[in-house]
C-alpha positions, 0 to 999 in steps of 0.5 A, a space after each residue: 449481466 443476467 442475475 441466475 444464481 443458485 443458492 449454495 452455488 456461489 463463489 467468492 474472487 478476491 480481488 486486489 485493486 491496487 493503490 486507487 488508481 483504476 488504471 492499475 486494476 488488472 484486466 482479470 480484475 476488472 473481468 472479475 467486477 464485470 461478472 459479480 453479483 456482490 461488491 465488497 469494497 474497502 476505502 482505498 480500493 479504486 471504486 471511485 467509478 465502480 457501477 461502472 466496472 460493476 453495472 449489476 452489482 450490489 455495492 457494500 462499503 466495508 472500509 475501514 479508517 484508523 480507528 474506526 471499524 465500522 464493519 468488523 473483518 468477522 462482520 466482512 467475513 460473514 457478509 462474503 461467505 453469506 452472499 456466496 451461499 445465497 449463489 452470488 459472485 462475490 468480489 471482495 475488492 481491496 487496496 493493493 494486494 489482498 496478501 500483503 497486510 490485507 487480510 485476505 487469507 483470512 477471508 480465504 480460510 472463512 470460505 474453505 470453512 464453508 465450502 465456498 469455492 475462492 481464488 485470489 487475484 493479485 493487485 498491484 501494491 503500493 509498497 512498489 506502486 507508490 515510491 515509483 510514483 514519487 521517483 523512488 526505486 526501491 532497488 539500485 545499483 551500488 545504493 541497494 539491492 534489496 527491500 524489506 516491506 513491514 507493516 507500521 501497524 504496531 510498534 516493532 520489536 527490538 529484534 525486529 528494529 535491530 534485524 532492520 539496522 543490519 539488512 542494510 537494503 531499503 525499507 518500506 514502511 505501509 500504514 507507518 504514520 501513527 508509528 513513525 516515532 518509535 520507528 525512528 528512533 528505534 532504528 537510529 538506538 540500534 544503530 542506522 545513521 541519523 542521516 539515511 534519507 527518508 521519504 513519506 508519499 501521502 496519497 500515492 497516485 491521487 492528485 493530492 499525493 505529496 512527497 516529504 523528504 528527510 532523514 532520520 534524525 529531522 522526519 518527525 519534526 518535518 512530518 510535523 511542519 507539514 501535517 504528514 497524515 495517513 494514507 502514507 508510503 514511507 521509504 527509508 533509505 539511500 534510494 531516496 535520493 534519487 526521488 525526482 520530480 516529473 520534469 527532471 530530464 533523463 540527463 539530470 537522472 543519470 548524472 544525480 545517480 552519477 554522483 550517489 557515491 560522493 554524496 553525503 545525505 543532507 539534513 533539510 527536506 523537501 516537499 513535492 506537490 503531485 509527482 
């Protein structure tokens, strides 16, 4: 890719990268990475092999760990909207999708602020992503027929917590780890069963990723035992009890779905390797 840029002429794609596995980058992601000129990237983006999708880009590590900003999102946003106005093609390439808990329409504001053409493109999220890869739907008949994703950023309101208790559907808990107590036990004081299943999916689509199961009333003892650490997808639900492991038969599946209405959720856990 030939380097013409024109200063004042630049344009900015966010880009959502998906759970890590380079395999779930979208063709137009991977179209858009091609062409750029600059590379914003965040810790859990697929960018394991990114000279490879990027050959001529200027690669910049913007990720953050919990607790640990090492660039600000104001010092991120300053660095797309800069390389835009100098005429490069910024990509700015994030975990998951850029509009669920990834601040990109933050980043969309900071280039209308300046005039600087943006579009988005989404990316797979590992709301949905990571509990499929550990055999976990987030819907099933006659278990749930809805999910709700929140963000386990910071604690939850009573409000919120009660509002939870009373959807009666499955939760999906992103960035949950540090509030998992609070989250738990505020959902069993306002009502939710201290036996609805939980699972907790360390490290989706990595070969390091591990499945916890448990249930309210036993997960933090269990995440405890097991060093459960970040980054972690919680699943909190009836739908947990259909997770399996990759060499279960279909036979096996359909007969475990079978049998959920006569099932009473168990107190102990498992723990599964990669799925």
């Amino acid at each position: 890719m030939s380097d013409e840029r024109t200063a004042g002429a630049g344009r900015v794609t966010l880009v959502g990268g998906g759970p890590g596995d380079v395999g779930l980058l979208t063709v137009a992601a991977r179209d858009a990475l091609a062409t750029a000129h600059v590379v914003l990237y965040d810790r859990l983006s697929p960018h394991a092999n990114l000279r490879e999708l990027s050959p001529a880009a200027t690669l910049i590590n913007v990720g953050k760990l919990p607790g640990n900003h090492p660039v600000s999102q104001t010092g991120i946003e300053d660095l797309i909207v800069s390389h835009a106005l100098a005429g490069a093609h910024v990509v700015r390439l994030k975990g998951g999708d850029p509009y669920v808990f990834g601040r990109g329409s933050e980043e969309v504001l900071a280039c209308h602020a300046n005039g600087i053409p943006v579009s988005v493109l989404s990316g797979v999220t590992s709301a949905l992503a990571v509990p499929a890869a550990a055999g976990i739907p987030l819907t099933h008949r006659g278990l749930s027929h809805s999910f709700t994703v929140i963000s386990g950023h910071a604690p939850l309101a009573v409000n919120e917590l009660q509002a939870l208790c009373l959807l009666g559907g499955t939760i999906v808990v992103l960035m949950g780890v540090g509030t998992l107590p609070t989250l738990t036990q505020g959902l069993i004081r306002h009502g939710m069963t201290p036996a609805m299943p939980v699972a907790i999916i360390e490290n989706g689509f990595s070969q390091n990723q591990r499945t916890t199961i448990a249930t309210l009333a036993t997960v933090l003892t269990e995440a405890a035992l097991t060093k459960v650490s970040s980054p972690a997808v919680l699943v909190i639900g009836q739908v947990v009890t259909l997770a399996y492991s990759a060499d279960a038969s279909a036979e096996e599946l359909m007969v475990r779905a079978s049998r959920l209405t006569d099932l009473v959720p168990a107190a102990g856990i498992g723990v599964r390797g990669a799925e």
